[in-house]
N, C-alpha and C positions, 0 to 999 in steps of 0.2 A: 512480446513480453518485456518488463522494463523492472530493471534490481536496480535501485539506487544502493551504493555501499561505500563506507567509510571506514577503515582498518577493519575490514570482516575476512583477513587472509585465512583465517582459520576454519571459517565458517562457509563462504561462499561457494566454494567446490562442491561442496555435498549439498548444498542449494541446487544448482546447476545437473550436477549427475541425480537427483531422484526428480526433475520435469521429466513427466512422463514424454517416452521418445514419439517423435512421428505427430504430435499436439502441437507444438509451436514452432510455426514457421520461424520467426530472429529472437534468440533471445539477446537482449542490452544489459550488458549491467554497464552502469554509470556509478566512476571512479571518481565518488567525491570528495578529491582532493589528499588523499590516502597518505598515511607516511608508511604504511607497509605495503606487503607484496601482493594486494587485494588486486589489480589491473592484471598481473602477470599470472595467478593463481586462476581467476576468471578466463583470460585465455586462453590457457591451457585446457581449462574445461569447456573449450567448445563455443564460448559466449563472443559475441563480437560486443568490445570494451571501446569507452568514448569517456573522457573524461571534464569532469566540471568541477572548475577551481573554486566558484565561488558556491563556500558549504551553505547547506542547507537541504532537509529531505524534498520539497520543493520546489528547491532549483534543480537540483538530480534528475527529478521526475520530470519534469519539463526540458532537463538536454533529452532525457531517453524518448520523449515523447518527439522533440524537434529532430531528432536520428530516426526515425521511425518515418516520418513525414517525406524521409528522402528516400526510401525503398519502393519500389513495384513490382506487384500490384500494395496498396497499401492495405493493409490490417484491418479485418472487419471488426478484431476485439481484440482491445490489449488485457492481459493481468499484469498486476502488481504486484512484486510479492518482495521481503524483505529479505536482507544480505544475510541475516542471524542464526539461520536453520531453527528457527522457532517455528514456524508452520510447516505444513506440511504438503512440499509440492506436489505429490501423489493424490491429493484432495483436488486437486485441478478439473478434474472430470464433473465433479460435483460442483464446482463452485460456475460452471460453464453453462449447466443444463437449463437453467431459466432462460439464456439466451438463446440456446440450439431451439428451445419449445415456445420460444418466442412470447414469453411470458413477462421477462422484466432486458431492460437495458444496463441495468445496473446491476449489480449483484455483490452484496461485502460478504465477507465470510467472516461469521460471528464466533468470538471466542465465547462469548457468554452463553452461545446456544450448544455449542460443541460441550468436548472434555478436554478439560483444562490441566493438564499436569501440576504437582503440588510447588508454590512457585513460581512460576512460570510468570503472573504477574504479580507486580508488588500491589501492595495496600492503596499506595496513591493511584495506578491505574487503576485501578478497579473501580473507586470511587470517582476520579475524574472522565471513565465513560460512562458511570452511570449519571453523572451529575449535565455532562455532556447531551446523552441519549433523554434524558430527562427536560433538557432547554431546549432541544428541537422536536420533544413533541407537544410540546407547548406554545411553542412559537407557527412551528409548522406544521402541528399533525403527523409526523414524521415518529414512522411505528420502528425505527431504529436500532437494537441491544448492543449495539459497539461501532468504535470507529475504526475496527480491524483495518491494517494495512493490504492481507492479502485479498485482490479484490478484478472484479471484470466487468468491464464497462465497453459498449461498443463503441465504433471508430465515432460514427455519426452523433452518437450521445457526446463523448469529449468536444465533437466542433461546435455542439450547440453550448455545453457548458463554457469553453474559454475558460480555461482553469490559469489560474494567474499568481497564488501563493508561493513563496520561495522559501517558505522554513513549515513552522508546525501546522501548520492550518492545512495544510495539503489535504487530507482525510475530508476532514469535517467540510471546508470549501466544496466538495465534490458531491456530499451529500445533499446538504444544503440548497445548490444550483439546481441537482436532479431534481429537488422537490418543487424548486420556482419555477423551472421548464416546463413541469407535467413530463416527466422523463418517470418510465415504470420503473420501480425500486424493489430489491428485496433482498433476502439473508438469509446464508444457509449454513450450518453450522462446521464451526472447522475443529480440528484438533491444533491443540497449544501448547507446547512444551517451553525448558527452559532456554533459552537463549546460550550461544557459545561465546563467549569471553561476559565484558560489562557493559551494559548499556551507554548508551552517552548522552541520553536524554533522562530515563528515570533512574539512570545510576546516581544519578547526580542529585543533591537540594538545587539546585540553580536550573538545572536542564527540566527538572520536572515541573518551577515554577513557571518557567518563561514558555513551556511546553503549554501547560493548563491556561498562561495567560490568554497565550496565542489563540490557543482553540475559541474559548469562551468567547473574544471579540467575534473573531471571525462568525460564529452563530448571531450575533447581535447587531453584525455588517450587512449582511443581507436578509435581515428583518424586515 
């Protein structure tokens, strides 16, 4: 399992205590670049912590993935899930079962299909997944409803993808590849709550623009 997190001292602990126990062999969070107590908080809860100076949700994900790389046996499936305590790691069992029944490689776990707490996301995401979910099924046929973070993808599926984004694109890159591969895809619906502290992507007018810039290339990159 791989947490990418960035000041989430508040949040990440109660990330870490509700994975469900005896599910995941390592969980990583990846310290990126924290000015708080997010490394030492994670520790404590159990987490073996590795940190990555240079920000971005993308480069995170790729130390956590390149820390993963050096354990054995290696991991037949990673999730991703965020530092926020906005999802819900107790949904793990479900968001897993397409893989166990050998059904999809992929698997995002959809806010849009789940229940959504009121909140929970702002007006620009909403619109920018659907606007998102909408260009790659157009482009790709890609039957899509978010580009949720929390998500499980098997080992074999990422070596074929080469996932290579260092900031917003992380998501949407991974989908996108699945679908150029011929890698089984699908979505199962998750619970979404509010986030603990503020965003640092759609808290912001800047982070949500350069956020929505990012994604939208990256669908139109590997067109």
């Amino acid at each position: 399992m791989v947490i990418p997190a960035f000041n989430e001292e508040n949040a990440v602990g109660l990330v870490i205590e509700d994975i469900p126990k005896g599910l995941v062999r390592n969980i990583v969070v990846v310290d990126n670049n924290s000015t708080d107590n997010t490394g030492a908080v994670a520790k404590k809860a159990g987490a073996k912590v590795v940190r990555e100076i240079s920000q971005g949700y993308g480069a995170a994900c790729l130390k956590g993935l390149a820390t993963l790389r050096d354990f054995r046996p290696l991991p037949e499936v990673v999730v991703f899930l965020d530092a926020d305590y906005s999802d819900y790691p107790e949904e793990m069992p479900q968001l897993l079962e397409p893989i166990e029944s050998r059904k999809a490689e992929l698997v995002v776990g959809s806010r849009a299909l789940g229940k959504r707490e009121k909140g929970a996301m702002l007006p620009q995401q909403v619109f920018g997944n659907w606007l998102a979910t909408w260009l790659m099924r157009a482009l790709y046929n890609a039957k899509f409803t978010d580009l949720g973070p929390f998500r499980a993808i098997t080992w074999s599926a990422l070596e074929k993808i080469q996932m290579k984004d260092r900031d917003f694109g992380w998501t949407v890159e991974m989908q996108v590849k699945a679908m150029k591969k011929n890698i089984a895809v699908t979505e199962v619906p998750v619970r979404y709550r509010k986030r603990k502290g503020v965003s640092k992507i759609t808290g912001t007018v800047k982070g949500t623009f350069m956020a929505g810039y990012k994604i939208i290339t990256t669908i139109f990159k590997y067109a």
